[in-house]
C-alpha positions in Angstrom: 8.8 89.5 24.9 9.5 89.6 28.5 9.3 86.6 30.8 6.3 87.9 32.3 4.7 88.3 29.4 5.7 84.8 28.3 4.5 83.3 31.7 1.2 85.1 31.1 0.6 83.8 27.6 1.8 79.9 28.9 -1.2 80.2 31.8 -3.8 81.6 28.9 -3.1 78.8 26.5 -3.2 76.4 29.1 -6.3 77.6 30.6 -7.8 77.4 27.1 -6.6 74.4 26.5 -8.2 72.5 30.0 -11.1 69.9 29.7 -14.0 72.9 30.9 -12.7 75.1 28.6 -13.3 73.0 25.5 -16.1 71.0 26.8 -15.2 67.8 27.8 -16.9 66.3 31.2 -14.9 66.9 33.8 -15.8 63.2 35.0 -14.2 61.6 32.1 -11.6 60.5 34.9 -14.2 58.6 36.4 -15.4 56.6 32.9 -15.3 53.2 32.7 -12.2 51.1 32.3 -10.6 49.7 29.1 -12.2 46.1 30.0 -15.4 45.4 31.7 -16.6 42.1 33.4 -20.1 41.0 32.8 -20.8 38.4 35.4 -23.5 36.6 34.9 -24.5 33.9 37.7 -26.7 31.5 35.8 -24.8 28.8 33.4 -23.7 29.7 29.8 -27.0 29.2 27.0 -29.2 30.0 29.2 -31.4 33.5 28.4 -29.4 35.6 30.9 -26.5 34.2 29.4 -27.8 34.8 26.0 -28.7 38.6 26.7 -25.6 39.6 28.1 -23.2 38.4 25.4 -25.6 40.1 23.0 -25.1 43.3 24.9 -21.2 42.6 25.0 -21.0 42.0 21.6 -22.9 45.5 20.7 -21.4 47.7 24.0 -17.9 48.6 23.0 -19.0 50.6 20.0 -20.7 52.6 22.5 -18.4 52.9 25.2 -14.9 52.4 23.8 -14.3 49.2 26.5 -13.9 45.9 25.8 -16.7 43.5 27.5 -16.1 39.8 28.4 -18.8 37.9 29.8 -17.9 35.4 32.9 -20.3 32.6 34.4 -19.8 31.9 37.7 -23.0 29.6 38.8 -24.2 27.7 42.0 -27.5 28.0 44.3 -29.8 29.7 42.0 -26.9 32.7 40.9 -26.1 32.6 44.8 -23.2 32.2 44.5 -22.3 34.6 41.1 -23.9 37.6 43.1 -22.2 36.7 46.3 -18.9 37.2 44.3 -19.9 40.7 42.7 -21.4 41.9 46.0 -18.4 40.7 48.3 -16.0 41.7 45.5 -14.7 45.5 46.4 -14.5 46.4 43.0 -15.3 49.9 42.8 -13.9 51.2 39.5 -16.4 49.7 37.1 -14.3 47.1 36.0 -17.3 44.1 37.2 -21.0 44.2 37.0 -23.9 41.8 37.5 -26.0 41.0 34.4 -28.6 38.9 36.4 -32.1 37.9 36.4 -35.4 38.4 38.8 -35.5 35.1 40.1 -32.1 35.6 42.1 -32.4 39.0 43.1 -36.5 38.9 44.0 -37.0 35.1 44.9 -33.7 33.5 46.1 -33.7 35.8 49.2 -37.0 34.2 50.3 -36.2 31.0 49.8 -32.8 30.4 51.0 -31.8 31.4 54.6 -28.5 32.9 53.0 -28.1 33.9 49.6 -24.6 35.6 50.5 -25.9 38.6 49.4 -28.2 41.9 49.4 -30.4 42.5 46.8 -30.8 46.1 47.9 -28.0 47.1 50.0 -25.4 45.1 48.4 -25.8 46.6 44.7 -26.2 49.7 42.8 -29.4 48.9 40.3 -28.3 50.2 36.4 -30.9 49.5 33.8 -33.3 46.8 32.6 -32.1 44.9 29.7 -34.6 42.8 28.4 -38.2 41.5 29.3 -38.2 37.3 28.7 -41.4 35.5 28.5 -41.6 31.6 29.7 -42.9 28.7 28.0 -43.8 25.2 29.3 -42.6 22.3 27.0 -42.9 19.0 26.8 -41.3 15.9 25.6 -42.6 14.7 22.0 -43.0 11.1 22.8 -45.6 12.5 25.3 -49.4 12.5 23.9 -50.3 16.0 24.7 -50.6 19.5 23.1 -51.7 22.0 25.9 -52.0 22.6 29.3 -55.4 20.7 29.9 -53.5 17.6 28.5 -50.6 18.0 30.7 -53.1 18.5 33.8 -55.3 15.4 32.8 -52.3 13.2 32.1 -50.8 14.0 35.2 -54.4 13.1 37.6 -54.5 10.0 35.6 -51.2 8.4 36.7 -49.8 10.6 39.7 -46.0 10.3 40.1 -45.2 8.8 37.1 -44.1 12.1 35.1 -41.1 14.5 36.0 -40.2 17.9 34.9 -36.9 19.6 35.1 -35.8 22.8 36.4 -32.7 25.1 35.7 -32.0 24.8 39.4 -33.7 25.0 42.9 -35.5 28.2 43.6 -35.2 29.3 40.2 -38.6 30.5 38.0 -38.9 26.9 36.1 -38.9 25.8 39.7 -41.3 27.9 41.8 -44.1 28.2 38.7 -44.2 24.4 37.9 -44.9 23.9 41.6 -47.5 26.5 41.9 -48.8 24.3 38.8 -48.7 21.3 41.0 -50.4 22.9 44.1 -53.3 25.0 42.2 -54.2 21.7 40.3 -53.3 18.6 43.4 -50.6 16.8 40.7 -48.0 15.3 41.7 -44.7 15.7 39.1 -41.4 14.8 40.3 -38.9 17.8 40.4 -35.6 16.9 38.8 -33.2 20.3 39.4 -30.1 20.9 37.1 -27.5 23.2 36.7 -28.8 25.5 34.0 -31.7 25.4 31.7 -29.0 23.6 28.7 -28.8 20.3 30.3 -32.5 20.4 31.4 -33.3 20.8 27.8 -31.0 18.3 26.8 -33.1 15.3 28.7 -36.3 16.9 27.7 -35.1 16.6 24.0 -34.0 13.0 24.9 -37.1 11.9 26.7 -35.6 11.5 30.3 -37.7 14.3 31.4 -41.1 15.0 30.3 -41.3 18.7 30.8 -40.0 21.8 31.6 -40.5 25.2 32.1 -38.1 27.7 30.0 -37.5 30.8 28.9 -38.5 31.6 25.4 -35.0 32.7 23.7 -33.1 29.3 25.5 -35.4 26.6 23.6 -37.4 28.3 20.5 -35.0 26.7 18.1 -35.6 23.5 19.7 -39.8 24.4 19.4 -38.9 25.2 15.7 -37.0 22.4 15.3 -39.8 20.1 16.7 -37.4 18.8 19.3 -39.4 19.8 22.2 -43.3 20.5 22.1 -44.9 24.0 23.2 -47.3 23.7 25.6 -48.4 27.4 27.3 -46.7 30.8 27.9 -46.8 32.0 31.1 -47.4 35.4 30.6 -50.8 37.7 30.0 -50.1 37.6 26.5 -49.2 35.6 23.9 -45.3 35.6 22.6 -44.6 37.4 19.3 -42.3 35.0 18.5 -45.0 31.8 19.1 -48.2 33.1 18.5 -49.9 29.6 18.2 -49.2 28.8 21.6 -51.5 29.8 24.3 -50.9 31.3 27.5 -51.2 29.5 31.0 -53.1 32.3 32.8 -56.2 31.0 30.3 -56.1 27.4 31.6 -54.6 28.0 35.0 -55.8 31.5 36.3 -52.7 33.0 38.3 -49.9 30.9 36.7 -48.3 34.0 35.7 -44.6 35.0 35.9 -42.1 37.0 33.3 -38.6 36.9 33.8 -36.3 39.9 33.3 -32.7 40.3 32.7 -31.1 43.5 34.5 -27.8 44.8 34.8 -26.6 45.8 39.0 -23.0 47.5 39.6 -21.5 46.3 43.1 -22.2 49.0 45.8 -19.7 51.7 45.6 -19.1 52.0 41.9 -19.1 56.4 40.8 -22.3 57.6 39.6 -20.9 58.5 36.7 -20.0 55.2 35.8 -23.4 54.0 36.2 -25.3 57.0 34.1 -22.2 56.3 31.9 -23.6 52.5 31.4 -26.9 53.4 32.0 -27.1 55.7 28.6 -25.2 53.3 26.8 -27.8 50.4 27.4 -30.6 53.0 26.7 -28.6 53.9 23.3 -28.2 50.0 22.6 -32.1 49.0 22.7 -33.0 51.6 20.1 -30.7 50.1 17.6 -32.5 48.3 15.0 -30.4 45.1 14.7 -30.4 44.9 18.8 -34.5 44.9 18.7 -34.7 42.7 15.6 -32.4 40.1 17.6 -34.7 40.4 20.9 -37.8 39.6 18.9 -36.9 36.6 17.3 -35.9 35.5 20.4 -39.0 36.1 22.6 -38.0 39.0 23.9 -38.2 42.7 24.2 -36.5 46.1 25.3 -36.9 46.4 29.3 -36.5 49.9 29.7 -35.6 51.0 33.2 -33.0 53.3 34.5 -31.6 52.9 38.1 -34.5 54.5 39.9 -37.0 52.3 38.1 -35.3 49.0 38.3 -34.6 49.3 42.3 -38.2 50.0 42.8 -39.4 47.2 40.1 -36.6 45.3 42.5 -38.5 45.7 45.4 -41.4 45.0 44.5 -41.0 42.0 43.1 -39.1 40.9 46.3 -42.6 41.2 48.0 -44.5 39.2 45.5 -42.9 36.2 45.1 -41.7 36.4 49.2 -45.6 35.7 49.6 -45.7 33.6 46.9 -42.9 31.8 48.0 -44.3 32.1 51.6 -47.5 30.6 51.1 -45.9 27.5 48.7 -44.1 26.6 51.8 -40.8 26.3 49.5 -37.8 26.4 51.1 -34.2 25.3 49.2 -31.9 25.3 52.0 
């Protein structure tokens, strides 16, 4: 065989041998890296929390990456996105599992959140939809929202509720609460919904306003006392428990965890993560563990979530706007 001919048989094989040829994407060097960051801004035990190491947990099978969750809190999940926005990481090695209160409220309620909810962030896919509940404490003598209403009118002041921080949804909905109806509860704020349940539990605070997956083993347990769902319908998971909007008409407000890569990261990366969390909520053990939590699949794909994003920037900025709330 000549040296031509040899040359010319080299180039074939290599040709056949080249990712087009036999199939492969030719963005597979733009797929995600060995080890992803979920950072989530809100504290660990909390429903964000919860979701995201669920989705860790379930991801590399999927995607061939290992996923390790990171909680970096302060101001609402100010400070969490701030870091994820301001970052620079462009190779899909960090993203923001966060929730609706910080990307749709915080921006109307503090002067600077640090960050861009639009701009700033490249919107993914929805992960799951959470519903709220309002508990009380058990030493307390009531058993629905009319109670908790009445209660309050009879000795104003005297009862507190806590919060998983300022500006977050426990916050804002309890004081819509407090406007439609003229009571007067005393806000105590804390760093995540945990502690917040802790004093609840312990009869330092008399209520508070949580998402379902973060205290339904303390409802089960009798530790803390249902109250109302604030959603249009009643949770799967408590179906004894009524919802607000029947007692308190507009006291309505889901929360919803999402996932946001920072502002830069490929495309391909995204559909890449995108599929994967689309492939994820179809697997039965993944919907079995968001139903007996509360919860369910929130399917949305980047186009979706940014315009469920801005949208629900404009409602709660009125809602937010006509409170009066500020944090700052």
């Amino acid at each position: 065989m000549t040296q031509i001919s040899l040359l010319r048989r080299r180039i074939t094989t290599a040709i056949s041998l080249s990712p087009l040829a036999l199939g492969v994407s030719a963005t597979a060097q733009t797929s995600l890296p060995k080890t992803i960051t979920f950072l989530v801004p809100q504290n660990a035990g909390g429903s964000n929390d919860v979701m995201a190491r669920a989705v860790a947990a379930r991801l590399p099978a999927l995607i061939g990456s290992n996923v390790v969750v990171e909680n970096k809190t302060g101001a609402g999940g100010n400070v969490g996105s701030a870091f994820v926005a301001k970052s620079g990481s462009k190779d899909g090695s960090m993203w923001l599992v966060t929730i609706n209160s910080t990307q749709a409220i915080n921006p109307a309620l503090y002067k600077n959140t640090g960050f861009d909810p639009i701009n700033d962030f490249e919107p993914v896919a929805g992960i799951a939809l959470v519903q709220n509940i309002i508990v009380a404490s058990p030493k307390l003598p009531v058993n629905n929202l009319s109670d908790l209403i009445a209660l309050a009118k009879r000795d104003p002041g005297k009862y507190s509720y806590g919060s998983s921080g300022n500006g977050t949804f426990s916050h804002l909905l309890m004081e819509m609460l407090k406007k439609s109806q003229g009571i007067n509860l005393t806000h105590i704020p804390y760093k995540g919904v945990a502690p917040a349940l802790t004093d609840v539990i312990g009869g330092n605070v008399d209520y508070l306003l949580s998402t379902i997956p973060a205290c339904i083993q303390f409802i089960k347990s009798g530790q803390v006392k249902p109250i109302a769902v604030t959603s249009m319908r009643r949770a799967p998971a408590l179906p004894d428990v009524p919802v607000a909007n029947d007692t308190v008409a507009g006291l309505v407000g889901d929360l919803w965890v999402a996932i946001y890569a920072p502002k830069g990261v490929p495309k391909e990366m995204i559909e890449q993560m995108r599929k994967a969390i689309a492939t994820l909520q179809t697997q039965p053990d993944m919907e079995t563990f968001l139903s007996a939590q509360g919860a369910t699949a929130f399917r949305m794909g980047p186009t979706e979530l940014m315009a469920t994003t801005r949208e629900e920037i404009a409602k709660w900025g009125a809602v937010v706007k006509e409170s009066g709330m500020t944090v700052d």
